[in-house]
MARVO-940616 format. One record per residue: x, y, z of N, C-alpha, C in turn; residue in three letters. Coordinates in steps of 0.2 Angstrom, whole numbers, plus 5000, padded with zeros to 4 digits. Layout:
MARVO-940616
XYZXYZXYZALA ...
//
This chain:
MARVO-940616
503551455110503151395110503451345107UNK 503151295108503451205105503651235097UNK 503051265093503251285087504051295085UNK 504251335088504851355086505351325089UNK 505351275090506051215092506051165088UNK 505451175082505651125077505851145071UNK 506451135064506451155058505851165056UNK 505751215051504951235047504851165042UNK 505451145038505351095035505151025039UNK 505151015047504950975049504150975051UNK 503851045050503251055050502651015046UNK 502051005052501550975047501451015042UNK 501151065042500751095038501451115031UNK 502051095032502451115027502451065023UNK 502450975026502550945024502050905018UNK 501150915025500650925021500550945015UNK 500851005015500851055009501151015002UNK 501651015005502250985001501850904997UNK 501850875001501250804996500750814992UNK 500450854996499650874994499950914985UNK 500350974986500450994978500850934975UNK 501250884978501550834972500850794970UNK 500550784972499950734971499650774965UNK 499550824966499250894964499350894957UNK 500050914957500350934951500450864949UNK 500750804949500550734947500050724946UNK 499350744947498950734945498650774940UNK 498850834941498550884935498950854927UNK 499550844928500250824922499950754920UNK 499750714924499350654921498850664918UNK 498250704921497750734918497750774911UNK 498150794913498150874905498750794898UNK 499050774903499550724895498950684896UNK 498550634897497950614894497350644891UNK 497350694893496950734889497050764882UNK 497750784881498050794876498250734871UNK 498250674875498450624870497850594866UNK 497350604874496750584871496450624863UNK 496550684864496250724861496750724854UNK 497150734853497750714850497550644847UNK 497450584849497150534846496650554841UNK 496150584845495650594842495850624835UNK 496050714836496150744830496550694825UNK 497150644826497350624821496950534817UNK 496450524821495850504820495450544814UNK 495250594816494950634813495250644805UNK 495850664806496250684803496450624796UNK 496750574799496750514797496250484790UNK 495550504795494850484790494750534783UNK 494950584784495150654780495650624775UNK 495950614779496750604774496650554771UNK 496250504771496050434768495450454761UNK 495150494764494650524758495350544754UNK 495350584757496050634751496350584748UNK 496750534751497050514748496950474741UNK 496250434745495850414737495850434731UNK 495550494735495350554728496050564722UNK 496550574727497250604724497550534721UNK 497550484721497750414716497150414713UNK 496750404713495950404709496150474702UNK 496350544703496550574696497450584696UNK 497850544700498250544697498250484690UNK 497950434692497950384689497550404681UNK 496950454683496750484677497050504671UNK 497450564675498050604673498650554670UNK 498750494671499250444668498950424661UNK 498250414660497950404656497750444649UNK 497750504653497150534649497750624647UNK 497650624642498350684640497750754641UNK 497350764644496950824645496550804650UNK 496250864655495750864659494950864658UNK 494850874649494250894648493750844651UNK 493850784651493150744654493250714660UNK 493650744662493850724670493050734677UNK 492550784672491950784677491450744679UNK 491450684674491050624678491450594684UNK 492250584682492650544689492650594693UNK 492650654694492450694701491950684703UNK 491450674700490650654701490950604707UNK 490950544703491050494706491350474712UNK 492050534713492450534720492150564726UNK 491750634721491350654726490750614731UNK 490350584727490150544730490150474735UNK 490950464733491250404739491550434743UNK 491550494743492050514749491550554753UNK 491150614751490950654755491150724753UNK 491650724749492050784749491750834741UNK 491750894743491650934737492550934732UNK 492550924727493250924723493250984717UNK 493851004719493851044711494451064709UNK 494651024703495251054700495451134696UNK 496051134696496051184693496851194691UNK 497051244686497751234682498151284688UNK 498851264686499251314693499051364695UNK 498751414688498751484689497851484692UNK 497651424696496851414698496651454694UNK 496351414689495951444681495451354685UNK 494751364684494551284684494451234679UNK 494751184682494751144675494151084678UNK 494151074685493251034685493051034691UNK 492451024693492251024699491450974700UNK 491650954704491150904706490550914708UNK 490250984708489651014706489651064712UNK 488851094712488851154716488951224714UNK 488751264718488751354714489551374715UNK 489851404712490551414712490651444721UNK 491351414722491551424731492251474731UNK 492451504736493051524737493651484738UNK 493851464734494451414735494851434742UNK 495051384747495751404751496351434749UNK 496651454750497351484751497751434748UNK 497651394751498351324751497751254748UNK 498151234741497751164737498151104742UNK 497651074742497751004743498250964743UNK 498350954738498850924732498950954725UNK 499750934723499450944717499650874711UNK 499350874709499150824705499750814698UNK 499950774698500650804691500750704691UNK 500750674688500750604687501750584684UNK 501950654684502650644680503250654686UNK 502850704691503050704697502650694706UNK 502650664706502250614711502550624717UNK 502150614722502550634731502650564732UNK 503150534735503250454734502850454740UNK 502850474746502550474752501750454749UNK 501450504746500950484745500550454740UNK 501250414734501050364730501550334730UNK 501650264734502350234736502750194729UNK 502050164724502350134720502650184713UNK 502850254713503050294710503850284710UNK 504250264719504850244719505250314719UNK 505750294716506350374718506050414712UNK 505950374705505850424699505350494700UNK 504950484705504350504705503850514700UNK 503750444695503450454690503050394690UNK 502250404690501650364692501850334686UNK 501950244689502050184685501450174680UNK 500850214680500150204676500350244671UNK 500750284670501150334665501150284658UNK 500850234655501050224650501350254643UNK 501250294642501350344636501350294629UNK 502150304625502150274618502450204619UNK 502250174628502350114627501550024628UNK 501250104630500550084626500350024618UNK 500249954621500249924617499549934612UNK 499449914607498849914605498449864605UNK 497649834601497449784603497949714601UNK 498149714594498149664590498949624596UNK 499349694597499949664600499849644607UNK 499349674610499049634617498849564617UNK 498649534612498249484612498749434611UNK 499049464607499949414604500449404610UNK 500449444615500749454621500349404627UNK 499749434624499349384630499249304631UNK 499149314622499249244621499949174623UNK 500449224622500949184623501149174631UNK 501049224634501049244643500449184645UNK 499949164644499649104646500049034644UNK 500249034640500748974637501248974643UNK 501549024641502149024649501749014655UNK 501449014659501049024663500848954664UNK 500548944661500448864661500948814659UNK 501748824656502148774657502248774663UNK 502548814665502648844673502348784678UNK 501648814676501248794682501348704681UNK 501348684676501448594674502048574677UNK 502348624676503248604680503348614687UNK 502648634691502648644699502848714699UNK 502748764696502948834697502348864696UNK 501948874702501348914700501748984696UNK 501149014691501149064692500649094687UNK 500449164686499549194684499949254681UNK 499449274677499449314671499249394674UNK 499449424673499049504674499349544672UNK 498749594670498949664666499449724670UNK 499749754664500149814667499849864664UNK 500049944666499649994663499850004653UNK 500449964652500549954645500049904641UNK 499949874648499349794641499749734641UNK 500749754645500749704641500649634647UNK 500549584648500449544656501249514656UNK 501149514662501349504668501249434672UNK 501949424671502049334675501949334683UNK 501449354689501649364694501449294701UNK 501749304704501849214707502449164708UNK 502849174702503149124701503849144706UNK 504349084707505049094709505349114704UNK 505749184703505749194699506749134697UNK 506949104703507549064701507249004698UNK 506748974700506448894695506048924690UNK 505748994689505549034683506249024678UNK 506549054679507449054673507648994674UNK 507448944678508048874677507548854668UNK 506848844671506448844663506248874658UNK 506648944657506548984653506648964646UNK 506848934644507248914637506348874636UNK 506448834640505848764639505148784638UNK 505048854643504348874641504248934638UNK 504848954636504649004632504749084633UNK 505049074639505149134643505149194640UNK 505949164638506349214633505949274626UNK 505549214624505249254619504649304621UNK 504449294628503849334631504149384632UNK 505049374633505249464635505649504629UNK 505349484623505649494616505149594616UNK 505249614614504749704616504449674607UNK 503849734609503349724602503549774597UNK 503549774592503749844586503549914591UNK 503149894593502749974599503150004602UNK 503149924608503949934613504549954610UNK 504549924605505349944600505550004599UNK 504850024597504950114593505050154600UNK 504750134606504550194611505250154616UNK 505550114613506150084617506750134614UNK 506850124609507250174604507150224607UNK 506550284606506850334605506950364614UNK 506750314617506950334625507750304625UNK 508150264622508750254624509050334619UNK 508850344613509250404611509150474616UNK 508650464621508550544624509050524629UNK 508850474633509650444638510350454635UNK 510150434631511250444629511350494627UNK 510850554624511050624623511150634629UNK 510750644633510950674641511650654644UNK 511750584642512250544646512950594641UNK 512750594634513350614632513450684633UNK 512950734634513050804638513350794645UNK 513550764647513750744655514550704655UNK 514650664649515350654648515250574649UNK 514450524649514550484652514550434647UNK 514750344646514450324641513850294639UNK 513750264634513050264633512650204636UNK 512150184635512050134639511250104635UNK 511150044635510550004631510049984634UNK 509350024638508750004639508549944638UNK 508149894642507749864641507049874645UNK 506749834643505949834645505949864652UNK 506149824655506349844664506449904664UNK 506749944658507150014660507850004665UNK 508049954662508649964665509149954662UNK 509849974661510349974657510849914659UNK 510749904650511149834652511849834651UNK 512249784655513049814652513149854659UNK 512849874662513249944666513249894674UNK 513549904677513649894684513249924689UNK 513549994688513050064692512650104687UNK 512250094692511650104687511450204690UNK 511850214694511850274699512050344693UNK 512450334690512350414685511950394679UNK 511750364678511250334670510350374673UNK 510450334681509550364682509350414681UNK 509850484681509450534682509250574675UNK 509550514670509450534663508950504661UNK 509050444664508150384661507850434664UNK 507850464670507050484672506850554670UNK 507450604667507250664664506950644657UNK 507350594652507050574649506350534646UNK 506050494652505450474652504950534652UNK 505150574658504450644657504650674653UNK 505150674648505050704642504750694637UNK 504750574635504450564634503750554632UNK 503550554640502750534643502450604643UNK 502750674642502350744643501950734637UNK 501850724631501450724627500750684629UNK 500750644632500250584636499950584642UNK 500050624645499850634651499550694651UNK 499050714657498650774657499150824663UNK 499250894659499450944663499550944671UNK 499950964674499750974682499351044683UNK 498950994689498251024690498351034700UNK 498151084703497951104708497351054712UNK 497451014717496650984719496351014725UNK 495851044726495751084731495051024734UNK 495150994739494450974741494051014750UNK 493551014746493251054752492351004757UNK 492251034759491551004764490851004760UNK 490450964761489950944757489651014755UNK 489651074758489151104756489751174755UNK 490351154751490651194749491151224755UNK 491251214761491651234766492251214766UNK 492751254769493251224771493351174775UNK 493851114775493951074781494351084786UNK 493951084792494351094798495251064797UNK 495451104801496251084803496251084809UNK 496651064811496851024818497651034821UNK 497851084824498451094827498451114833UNK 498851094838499151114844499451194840UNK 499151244842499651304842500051314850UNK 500551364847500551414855500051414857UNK 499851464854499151484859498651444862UNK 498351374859498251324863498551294868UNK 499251284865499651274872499551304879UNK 499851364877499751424881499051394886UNK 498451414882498251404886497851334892UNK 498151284887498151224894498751224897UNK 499351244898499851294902499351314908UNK 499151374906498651424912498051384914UNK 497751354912497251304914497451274921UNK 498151234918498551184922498951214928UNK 499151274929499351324933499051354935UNK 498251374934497751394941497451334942UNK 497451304941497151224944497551234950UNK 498151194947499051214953498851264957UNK 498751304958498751364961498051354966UNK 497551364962497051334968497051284973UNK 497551214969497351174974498051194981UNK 498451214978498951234984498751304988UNK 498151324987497751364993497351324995UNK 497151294995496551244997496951195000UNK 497551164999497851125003498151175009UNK 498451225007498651245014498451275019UNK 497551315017497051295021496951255025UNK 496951185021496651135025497351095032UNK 497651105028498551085031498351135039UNK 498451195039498151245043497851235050UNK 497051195045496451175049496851125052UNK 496951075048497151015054497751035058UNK 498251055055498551075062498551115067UNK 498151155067497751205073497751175080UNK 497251125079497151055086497951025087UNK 498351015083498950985084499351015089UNK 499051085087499751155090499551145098UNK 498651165097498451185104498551105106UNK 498751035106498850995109499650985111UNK 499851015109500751035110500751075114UNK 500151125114500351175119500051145125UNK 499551115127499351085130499851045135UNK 500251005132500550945133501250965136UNK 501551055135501951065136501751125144UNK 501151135141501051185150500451125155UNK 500651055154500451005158499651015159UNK 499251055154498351025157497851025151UNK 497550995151496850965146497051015138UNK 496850985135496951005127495951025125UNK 496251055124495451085120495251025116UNK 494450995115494250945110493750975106UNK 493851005102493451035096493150995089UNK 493250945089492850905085492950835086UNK 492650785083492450755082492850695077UNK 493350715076493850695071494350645073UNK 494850635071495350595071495750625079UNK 495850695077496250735080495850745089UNK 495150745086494750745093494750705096UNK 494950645095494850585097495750575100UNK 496150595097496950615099496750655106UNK 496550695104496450755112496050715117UNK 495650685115495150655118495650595124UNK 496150555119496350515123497150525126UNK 497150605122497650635127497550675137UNK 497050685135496650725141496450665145UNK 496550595144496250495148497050505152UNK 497350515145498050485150498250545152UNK 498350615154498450655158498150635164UNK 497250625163496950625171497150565171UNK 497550505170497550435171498450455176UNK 498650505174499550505176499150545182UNK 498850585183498550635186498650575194UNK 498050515192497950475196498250455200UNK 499050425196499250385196499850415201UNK 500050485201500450505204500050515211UNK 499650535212499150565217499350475221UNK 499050435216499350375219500050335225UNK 500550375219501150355219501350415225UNK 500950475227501150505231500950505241UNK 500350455239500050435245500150355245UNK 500550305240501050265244501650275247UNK 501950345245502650345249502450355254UNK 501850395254501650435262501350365269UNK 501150315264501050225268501750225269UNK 502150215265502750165268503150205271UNK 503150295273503250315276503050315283UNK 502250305285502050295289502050225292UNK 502250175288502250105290502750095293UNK 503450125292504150115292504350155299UNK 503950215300504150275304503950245310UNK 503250195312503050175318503450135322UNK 503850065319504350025323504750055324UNK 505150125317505550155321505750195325UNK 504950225327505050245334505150235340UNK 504850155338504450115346505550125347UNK 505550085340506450055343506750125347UNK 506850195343507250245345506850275352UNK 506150255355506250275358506450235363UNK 506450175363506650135368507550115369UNK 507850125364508550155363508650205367UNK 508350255365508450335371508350345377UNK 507850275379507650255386508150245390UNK 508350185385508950125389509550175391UNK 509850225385510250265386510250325390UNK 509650335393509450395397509550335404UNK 509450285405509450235412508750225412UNK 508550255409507650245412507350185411UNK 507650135405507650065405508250025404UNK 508249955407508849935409508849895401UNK 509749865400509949835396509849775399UNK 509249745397509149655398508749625391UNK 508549555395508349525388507649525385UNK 507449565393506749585388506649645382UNK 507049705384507349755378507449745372UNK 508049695372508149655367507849635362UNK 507349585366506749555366506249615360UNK 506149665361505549725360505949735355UNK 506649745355506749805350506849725343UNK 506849675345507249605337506449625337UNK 505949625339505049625337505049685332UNK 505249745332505349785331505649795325UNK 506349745323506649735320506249695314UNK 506149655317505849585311505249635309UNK 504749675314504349675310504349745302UNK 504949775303505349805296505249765290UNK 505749705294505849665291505449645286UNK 504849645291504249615289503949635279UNK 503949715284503649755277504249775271UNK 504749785273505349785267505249715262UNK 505249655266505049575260504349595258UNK 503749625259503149635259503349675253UNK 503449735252503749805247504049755242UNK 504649725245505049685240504749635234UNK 504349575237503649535235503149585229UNK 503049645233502649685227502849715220UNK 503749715223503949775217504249705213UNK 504349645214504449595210503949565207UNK 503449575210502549545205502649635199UNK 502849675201502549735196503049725191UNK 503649695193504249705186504349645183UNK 503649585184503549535180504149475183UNK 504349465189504949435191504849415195UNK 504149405199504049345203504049285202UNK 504549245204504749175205504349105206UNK 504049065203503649025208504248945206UNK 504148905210504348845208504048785210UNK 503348775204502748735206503148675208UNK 502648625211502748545212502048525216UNK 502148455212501448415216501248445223UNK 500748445226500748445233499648425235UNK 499748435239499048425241498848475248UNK 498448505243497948585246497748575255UNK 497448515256497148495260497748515264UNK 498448465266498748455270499148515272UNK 499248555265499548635266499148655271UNK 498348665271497948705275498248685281UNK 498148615283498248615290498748625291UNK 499448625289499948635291500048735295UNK 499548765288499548835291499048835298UNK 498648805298498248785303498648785310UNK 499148745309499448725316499948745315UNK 500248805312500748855312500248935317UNK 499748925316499448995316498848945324UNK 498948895326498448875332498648945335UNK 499248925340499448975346499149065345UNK 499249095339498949135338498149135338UNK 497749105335497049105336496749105344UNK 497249035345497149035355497249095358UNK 497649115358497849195361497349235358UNK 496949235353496349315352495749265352UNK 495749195355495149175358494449155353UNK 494949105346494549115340494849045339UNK 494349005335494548965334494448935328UNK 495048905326495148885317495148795317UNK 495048815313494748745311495048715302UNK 494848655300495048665292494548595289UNK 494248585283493548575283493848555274UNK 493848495273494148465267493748425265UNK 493648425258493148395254493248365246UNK 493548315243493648305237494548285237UNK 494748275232495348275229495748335230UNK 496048345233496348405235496848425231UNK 497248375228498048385224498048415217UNK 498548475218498648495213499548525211UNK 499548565207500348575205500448665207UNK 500948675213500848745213501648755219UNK 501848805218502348835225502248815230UNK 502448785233502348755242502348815245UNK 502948855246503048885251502748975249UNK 502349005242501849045240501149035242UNK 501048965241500348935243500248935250UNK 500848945253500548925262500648995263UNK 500949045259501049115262500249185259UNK 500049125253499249155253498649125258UNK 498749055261498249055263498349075272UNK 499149075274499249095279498949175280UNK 499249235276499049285274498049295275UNK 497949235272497149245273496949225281UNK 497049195284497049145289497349225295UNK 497849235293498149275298497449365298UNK 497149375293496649425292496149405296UNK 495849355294495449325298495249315303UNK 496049305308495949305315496149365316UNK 496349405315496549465316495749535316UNK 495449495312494749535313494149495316UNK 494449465318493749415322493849405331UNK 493149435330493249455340493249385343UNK 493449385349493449315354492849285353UNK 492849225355492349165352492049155346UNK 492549205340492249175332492649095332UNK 492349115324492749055321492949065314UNK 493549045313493949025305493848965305UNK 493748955298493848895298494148885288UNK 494548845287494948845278494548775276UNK 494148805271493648725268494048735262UNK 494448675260494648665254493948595253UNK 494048625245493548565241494048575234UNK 493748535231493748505222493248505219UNK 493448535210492848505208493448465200UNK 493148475194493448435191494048455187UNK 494048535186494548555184495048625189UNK 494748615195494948665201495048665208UNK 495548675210495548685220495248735220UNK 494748725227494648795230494748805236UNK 495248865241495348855247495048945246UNK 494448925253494148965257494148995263UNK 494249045266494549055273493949125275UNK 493549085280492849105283493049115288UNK 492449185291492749185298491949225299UNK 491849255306491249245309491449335313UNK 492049395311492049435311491849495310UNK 491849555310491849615309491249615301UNK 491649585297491449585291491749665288UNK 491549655280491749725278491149765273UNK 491249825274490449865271490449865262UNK 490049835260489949825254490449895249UNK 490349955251490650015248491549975247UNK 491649975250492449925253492849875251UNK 492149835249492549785246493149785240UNK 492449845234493149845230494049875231UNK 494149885238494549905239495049855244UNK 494649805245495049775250495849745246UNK 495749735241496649705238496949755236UNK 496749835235497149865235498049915241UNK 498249905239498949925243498749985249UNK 498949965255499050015259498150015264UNK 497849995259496850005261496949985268UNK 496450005271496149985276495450015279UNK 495049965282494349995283494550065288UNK 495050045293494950105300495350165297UNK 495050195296495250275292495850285297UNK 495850275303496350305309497150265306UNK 496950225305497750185302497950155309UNK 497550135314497850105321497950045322UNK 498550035323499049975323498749915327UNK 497849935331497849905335497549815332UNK 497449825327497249775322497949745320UNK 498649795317499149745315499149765308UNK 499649775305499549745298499849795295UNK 500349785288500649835285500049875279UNK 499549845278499049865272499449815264UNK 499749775266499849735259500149675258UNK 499549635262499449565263499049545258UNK 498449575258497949555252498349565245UNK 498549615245498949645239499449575236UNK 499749565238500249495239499949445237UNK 499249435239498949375240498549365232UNK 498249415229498049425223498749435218UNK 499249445219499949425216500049375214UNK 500049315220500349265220499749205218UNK 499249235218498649175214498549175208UNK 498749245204498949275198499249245194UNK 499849235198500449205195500349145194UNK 499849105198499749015199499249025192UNK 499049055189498349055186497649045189UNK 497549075195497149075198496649135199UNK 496249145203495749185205495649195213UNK 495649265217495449265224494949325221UNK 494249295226493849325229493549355236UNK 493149395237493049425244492249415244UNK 491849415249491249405251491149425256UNK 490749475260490749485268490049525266UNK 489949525274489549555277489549595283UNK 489149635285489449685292489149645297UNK 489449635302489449605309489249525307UNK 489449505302489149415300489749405299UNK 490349425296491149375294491049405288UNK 491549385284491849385276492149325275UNK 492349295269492449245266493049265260UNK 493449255260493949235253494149195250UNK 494049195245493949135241494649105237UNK 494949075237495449075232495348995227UNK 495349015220495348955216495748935210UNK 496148865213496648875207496548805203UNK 496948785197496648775194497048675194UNK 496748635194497048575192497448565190UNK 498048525190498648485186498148435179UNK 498348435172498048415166498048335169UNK 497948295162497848225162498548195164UNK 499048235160499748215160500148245165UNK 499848265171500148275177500548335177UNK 500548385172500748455173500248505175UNK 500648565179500248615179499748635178UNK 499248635176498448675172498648735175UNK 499048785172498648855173499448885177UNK 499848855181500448885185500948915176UNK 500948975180501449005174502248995175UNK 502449005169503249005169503449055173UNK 503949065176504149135181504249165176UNK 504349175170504549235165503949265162UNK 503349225165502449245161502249295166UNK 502649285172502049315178502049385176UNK 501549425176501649515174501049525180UNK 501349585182501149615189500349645185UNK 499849635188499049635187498949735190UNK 499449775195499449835195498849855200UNK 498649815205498449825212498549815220UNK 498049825223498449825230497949805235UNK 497949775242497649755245498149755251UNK 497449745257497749725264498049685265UNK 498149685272499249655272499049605278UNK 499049545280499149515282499749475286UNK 499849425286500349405290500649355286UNK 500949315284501449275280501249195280UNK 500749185285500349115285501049075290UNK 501249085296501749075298502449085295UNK 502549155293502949225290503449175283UNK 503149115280503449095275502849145268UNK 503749185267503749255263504249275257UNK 504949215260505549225258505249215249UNK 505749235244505449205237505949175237UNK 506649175239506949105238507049035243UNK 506648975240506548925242507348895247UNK 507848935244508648905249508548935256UNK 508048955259508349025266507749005272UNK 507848915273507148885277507548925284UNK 507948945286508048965295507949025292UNK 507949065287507649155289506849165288UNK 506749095283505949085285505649085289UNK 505949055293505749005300505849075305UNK 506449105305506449165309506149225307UNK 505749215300505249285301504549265304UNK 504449195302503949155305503649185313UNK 504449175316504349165324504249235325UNK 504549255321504549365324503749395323UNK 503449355317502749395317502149345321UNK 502549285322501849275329501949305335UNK 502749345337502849375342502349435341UNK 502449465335502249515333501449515335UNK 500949475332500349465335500249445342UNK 
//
């Protein structure tokens, strides 16, 4: 079958396939990463809210624990945590012994605390202002001022604070966890250009407090520093060593030294475990494997389904496809089994079969016309050839005579054949120019008297209006000749032809009447078709090759025009031809360019040439003239 002369991968149902799961699987993979991110947003939403309680709570008793050198009253500030947050709280010492809890019947602690809570060692992460030391700046310890030396500090700090500010340097007073304030605001370079002046210097003088807890923190530093080889070095208030450059081997002695300090003043480290209002744990939130996993296999039978279900349907649609291939290769009708796209493909596949069906049936009973059209003169000739050369007829000029009638009338139908096959391949030639309707008629008139006098009919021409228009001379005289020559060719002794040209505002009309035979209404729509004829028998005794009318609907065509037919039996017929006027500006209306003209794909009876001018070129007036003279011989 057709099937198998194509690659598989050029196959529909492969190809169908193949999109349908990219879409598929691109959609699923869009799907499941928005779902995941969504959901993902959410849990760290979630998570986030949590972690903001937490975190409250976990500065809320680290700050305690800076404060306060024991846990024992720590139970109202859990109180209180508890209630801004939502969370149940309860500390407890490393070895989870409880030291408080924020109320409720005792719970099963989790596995894993929270935090743990140590103000001497601090997560920077999650108290940034602890810094590298890891030690909560609220840690005052022995440098804890007292009332009398706060006030003496305060007092002075306002004075600085307000010369500042008079000298254009803002700057505001506040508290540090020692008591003592703090200058904060100011530039600290227009700050020291006026230090002297307001006072600076003596603001950063330390208090007997500061002095005692200054000392004995530079002598725990320089013991360390001197167990390490290093030399010694002099604190100030900042904690920072003055004199030294690098401050990088001294810090790790300032900092073991302040928690050794500060352990006397701060509360123990303690475990925090926070849990859910009613003593439960709080949910956690992770992508495991095993959830992976299974949005994995969620996302892989999705995948899978839909690549059955595509290649089902891939399948159904191709089905119709096959049987119209198979159709179209053993040349007959395609099955239509729905109603679809595909049906409708079949549907107009099975038009144009019966339409080619048609058209060859056509094409097969015009060769068998122009076989028969061709085959009659050239018997007449061969037999009268065979005659002459048997002696049975003598070589004179009547012979002659018979066999150039014979000749011309081939002639005849080869320019007729010719005429047609150049109207079909759009190459019909016109070369319009002014002329007037009216005088064309007569001209054909008085080309075609002697004929009409011989079959005892008499033509006439019958003019009415403005007759001038823009059109082919020598096409215009070969349509109405062609009608003219019908006319009398079907009209018994003592009718009448007569060619009424008239005008109206935007059209000529020439009509060529006749008082013969007429034609039977079933008929009519076949008179312009090629080869037709009313007399079934095809007898010559009428004339005519069958495609005269044919030519004649060509070439009015081509002008922008219109031929009609009108008859009746035993009353005449009438054809009508109407073309169209030249515009205001004296061109054309309606005559086409010879490269517009396209063959219209029908046929009609065959006349005569309107005094045999047939030629399509306007240079060859003696071959005109001598097909002229050969088909009046011929009628």
């Amino acid at each position: 079958m057709g099937r198998s002369r194509f690659p598989r991968r050029r196959s529909l149902v492969v190809r169908l396939t193949a999109v349908s799961l990219l879409i598929a699987l691109g959609s699923i993979a869009a799907t499941a990463w928005l779902a995941v991110q969504t959901t993902t947003r959410a849990i760290q939403q979630e998570q986030g809210q949590a972690l903001s309680g937490d975190a409250t709570i976990y500065t809320e008793l680290l700050g305690y624990a800076a404060a306060h050198h024991t846990w024992d009253q720590a139970g109202p500030k859990l109180r209180t945590l508890s209630e801004q947050t939502g969370r149940r709280i309860v500390l407890t010492t490393l070895d989870r012994r409880v030291l408080g809890d924020s109320g409720g019947a005792p719970v099963t602690l989790p596995v894993k605390a929270a935090a743990s809570v140590d103000p001497l060692h601090v997560d920077p992460v999650l108290l940034p202002e602890a810094g590298t030391s890891g030690i909560d700046p609220r840690a005052a310890g022995p440098f804890r001022l007292p009332a009398t030396e706060r006030e003496d500090v305060a007092g002075l700090a306002k004075k600085v604070a307000a010369c500042l500010t008079s000298l254009g340097i803002p700057a505001q007073v506040r508290d540090s966890p020692t008591g003592r304030p703090q200058l904060a605001g100011a530039d600290p370079l227009a700050a020291r250009y006026f230090a002297a002046k307001c006072g600076l210097y003596e603001l950063a003088v330390p208090t007997p407090t500061e002095q005692a807890a200054l000392t004995g923190l530079n002598d725990a530093v320089n013991r360390c520093l001197g167990s390490l080889g290093a030399e010694r070095v002099q604190l100030n208030l900042d904690l920072e060593a003055l004199g030294v450059a690098d401050q990088g081997p001294s810090q790790g002695c300032v900092d073991s030294a302040r928690r050794e300090q500060l352990a006397p003043y701060v509360a123990p480290p303690a475990l925090l475990f926070t849990l859910g209002p009613g003593g439960s744990q709080l949910p956690t939130f992770t992508l495991s494997q095993e959830n992976l996993a299974r949005i994995l296999a969620v996302t892989g039978g999705v995948l899978v389904l839909a690549a059955a279900i595509t290649v089902l349907v891939a399948r159904r649609l191709a089905r119709p496809l096959r049987a119209l291939t198979v159709a179209a290769e053993q040349d007959r009708p395609a099955p239509v089994k729905s109603r679809d796209e595909v049906g409708y493909l079949a549907t107009a596949f099975n038009d144009l079969t019966a339409r080619r069906e048609r058209i060859e049936e056509q094409r097969k009973a015009m060769v068998s016309d122009i076989a028969h059209e061709l085959r009659n003169p050239l018997n007449v000739i061969r037999g009268r050839l065979e005659a002459a050369e048997d002696g049975h007829l003598p070589f004179d000029r009547s012979l002659s005579a018979s066999l150039l009638e014979e000749t011309v009338l081939l002639q005849h139908i080869v320019d007729d054949l010719q005429d047609l096959a150049a109207a079909d391949a759009g190459q019909l030639r016109l070369h319009p120019e002014p002329l007037d309707a009216a005088e064309l008629a007569g001209h054909v008139a008085a080309a075609l008297a002697d004929r009409a006098a011989a079959a005892g009919v008499t033509l006439t021409v019958d003019t009415t209006g403005d007759t001038g228009l823009t059109a082919d001379p020598v096409r215009l005289r070969q349509v109405v000749g062609n009608l003219v020559t019908n006319a009398i060719r079907h009209t018994p002794t003592r009718g009448r032809v007569t060619i009424h040209v008239s005008s109206t505002v935007d059209a000529v009309t020439l009509a060529v009447a006749d008082t013969g035979t007429g034609i039977a209404a079933g008929d009519l729509p076949h008179v312009f078709d090629r080869f037709w004829r009313a007399e079934k028998s095809r007898s010559r005794q009428t004339g005519g090759s069958g495609l005269g009318l044919a030519i004649v609907r060509h070439l009015v065509q081509a002008h922008g025009g219109t031929v009609t037919a009108e008859s009746e039996v035993d009353s005449g017929s009438t054809f009508t031809v109407r073309l169209p006027k030249p515009d205001l500006r004296g061109e054309g209306a309606g005559v086409r360019d010879p490269q517009d003209v396209q063959p219209p794909g029908a046929v009609a009876e065959e006349g005569d040439g309107g005094g045999g001018h047939r030629g399509a070129e306007r240079g060859a007036p003696a071959d005109r003239d001598r097909r002229a003279a050969a088909a009046d011989r011929q009628s």
